[in-house]
C-alpha positions in Angstrom: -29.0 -99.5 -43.1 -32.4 -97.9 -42.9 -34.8 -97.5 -45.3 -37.7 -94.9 -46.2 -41.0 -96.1 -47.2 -43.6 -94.1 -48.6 -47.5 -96.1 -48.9 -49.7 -94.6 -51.1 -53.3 -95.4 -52.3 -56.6 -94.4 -51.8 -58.9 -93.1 -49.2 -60.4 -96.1 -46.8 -57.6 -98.7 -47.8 -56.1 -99.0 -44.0 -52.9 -97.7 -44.9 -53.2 -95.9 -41.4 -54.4 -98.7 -39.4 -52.0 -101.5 -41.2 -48.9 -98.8 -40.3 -50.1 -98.0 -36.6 -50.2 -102.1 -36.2 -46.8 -102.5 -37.1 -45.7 -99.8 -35.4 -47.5 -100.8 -32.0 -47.3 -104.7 -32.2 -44.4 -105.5 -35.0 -41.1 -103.7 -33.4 -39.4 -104.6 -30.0 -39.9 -101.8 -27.6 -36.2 -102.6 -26.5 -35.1 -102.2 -30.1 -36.7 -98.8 -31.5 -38.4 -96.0 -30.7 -41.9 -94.9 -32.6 -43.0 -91.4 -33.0 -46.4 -91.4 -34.9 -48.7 -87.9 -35.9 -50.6 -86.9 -38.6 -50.6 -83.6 -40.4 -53.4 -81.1 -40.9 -53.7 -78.4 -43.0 -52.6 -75.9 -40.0 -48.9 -77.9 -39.1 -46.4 -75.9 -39.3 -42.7 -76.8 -39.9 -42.1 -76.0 -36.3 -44.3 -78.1 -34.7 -43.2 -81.4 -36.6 -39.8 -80.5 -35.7 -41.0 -80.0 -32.0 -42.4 -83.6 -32.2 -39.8 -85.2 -33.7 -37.3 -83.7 -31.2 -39.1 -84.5 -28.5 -38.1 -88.1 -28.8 -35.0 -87.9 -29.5 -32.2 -87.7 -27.1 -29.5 -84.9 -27.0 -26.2 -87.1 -27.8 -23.7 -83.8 -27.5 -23.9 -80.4 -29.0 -26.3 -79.9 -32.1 -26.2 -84.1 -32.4 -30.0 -85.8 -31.4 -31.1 -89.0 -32.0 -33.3 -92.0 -30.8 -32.4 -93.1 -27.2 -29.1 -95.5 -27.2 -29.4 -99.1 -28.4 -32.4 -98.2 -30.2 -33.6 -97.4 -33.7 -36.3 -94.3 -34.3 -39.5 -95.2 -36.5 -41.3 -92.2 -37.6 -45.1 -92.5 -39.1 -46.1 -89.2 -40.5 -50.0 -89.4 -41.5 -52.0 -87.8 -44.1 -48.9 -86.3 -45.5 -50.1 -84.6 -48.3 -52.5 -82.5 -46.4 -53.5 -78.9 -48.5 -52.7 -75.6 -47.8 -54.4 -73.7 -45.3 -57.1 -71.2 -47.4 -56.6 -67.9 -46.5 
């Protein structure tokens, strides 16, 4: 069963860099598939579904996921970005 993981703390703790190691050097590559990106204060809800789609494979109609035999790791950066001013 998976699990969700949220890592909190403050600025210049290498949450970012201890992630991006595990992602890069801590998972097979013939196990799972990683999709890392960070949000800004102009990401839209469309363009993190476009990047999440894009690496995930089209299994039949309306069903995606990671490609077969493998697990999907998703690292979404600065998460709690703020709105865009106006």
């Amino acid at each position: 069963k998976g699990y969700n993981i949220l890592i909190s703390g403050p600025t210049g703790t290498a949450k970012t860099a201890s992630i991006q190691g595990m992602l890069l050097q801590g998972f097979s590559a013939d196990s799972y598939s990683t999709n890392a990106f960070a949000f800004s204060a102009q990401t839209t809800a469309n363009q993190t579904q476009d990047v999440i789609d894009g690496k995930l494979d089209k299994r039949k109609k309306g069903t995606f996921g990671p490609p077969p035999n493998k697990k999907m790791l998703v690292f979404i950066d600065d998460l709690n970005m703020p709105f865009k001013e106006e």
